[in-house]
N, C-alpha and C positions, 0 to 999 in steps of 0.2 A: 504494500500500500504506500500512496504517495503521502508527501505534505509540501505544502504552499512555502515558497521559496519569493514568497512578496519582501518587499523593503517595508521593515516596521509591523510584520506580522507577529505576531508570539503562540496564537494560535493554529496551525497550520493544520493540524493530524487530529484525524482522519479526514483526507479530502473527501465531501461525498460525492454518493454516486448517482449521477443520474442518466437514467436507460431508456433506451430507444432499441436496441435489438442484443442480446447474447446471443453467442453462439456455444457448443458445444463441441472441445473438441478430445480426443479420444487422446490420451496418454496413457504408457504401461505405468502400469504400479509400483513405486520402491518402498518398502514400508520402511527399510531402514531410514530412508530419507526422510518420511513424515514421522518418525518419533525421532532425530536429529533437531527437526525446524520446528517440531511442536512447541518448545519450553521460550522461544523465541518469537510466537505469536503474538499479537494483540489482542487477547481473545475477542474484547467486547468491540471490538474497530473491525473484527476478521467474523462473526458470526452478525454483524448488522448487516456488513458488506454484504454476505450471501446471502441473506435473507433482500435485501434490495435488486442483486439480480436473479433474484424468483426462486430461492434453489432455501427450503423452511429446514432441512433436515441437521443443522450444525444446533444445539444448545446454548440456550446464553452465557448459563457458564459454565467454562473449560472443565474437562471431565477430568480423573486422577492421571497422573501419567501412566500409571498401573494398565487401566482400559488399552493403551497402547499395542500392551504386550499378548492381552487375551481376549480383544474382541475384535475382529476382522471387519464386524459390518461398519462400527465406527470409523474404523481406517480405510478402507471404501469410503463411507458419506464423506471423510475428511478429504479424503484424495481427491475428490469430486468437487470439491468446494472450493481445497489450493489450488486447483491445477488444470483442471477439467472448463471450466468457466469462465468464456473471457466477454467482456465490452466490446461489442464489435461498434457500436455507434450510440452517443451521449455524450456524458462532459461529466468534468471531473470539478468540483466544487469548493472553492476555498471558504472552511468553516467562519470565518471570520469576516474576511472582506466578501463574500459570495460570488469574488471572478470565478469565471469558467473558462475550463480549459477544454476544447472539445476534443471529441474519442473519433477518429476517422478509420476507417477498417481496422481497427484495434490498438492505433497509435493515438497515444496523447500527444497533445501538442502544448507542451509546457513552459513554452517560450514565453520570456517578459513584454512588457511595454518598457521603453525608455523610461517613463516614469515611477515603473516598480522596482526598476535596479537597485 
């Protein structure tokens, strides 16, 4: 997840998210990888996010890291949720000032103005 890179921001993170089309796209599975980046999530920034682009199965809060090692369906929905899910078109929202950055086939475009350097 991004955060706003304005001049004079303090509040940046979580940019939100606003949607016009996801896409769905198919990655294999590495679960060592998703219990490596779990402990380094934002949960509540990372279970909003996917709940905003349409995808309810993540919990609000972060399960034990324990679930990790013994429940597969969880690390499925997770995988699904990191990785699986992209923004193909919208715009990425700075919580504070509310510039938008728009999403063009799945690229932000995060570039400044002259006057937010």
């Amino acid at each position: 997840m991004l955060s706003s890179n304005i001049k004079g921001v303090t509040n940046g993170f979580p940019l939100k998210i606003q949607v016009e089309k996801v896409v769905e796209k198919h990655v294999e599975i590495n679960h060592d990888f998703l219990r490596n980046i779990f402990p380094k999530i934002d949960w509540k920034a990372f279970s909003d996010a996917s709940r905003i682009m349409g995808y309810d199965e993540m919990p609000e809060e972060p399960p034990e890291p324990s679930v990790l090692e013994s429940n597969v369906e969880f690390l499925g929905k997770f995988h699904h949720a990191l990785l699986e899910l992209h923004l193909e078109e919208g715009a990425l929202l700075c919580p504070e000032t509310g510039r938008k950055f728009p999403v063009n086939k799945g690229i932000p475009n995060m570039l400044l103005l002259e006057d937010e350097v």
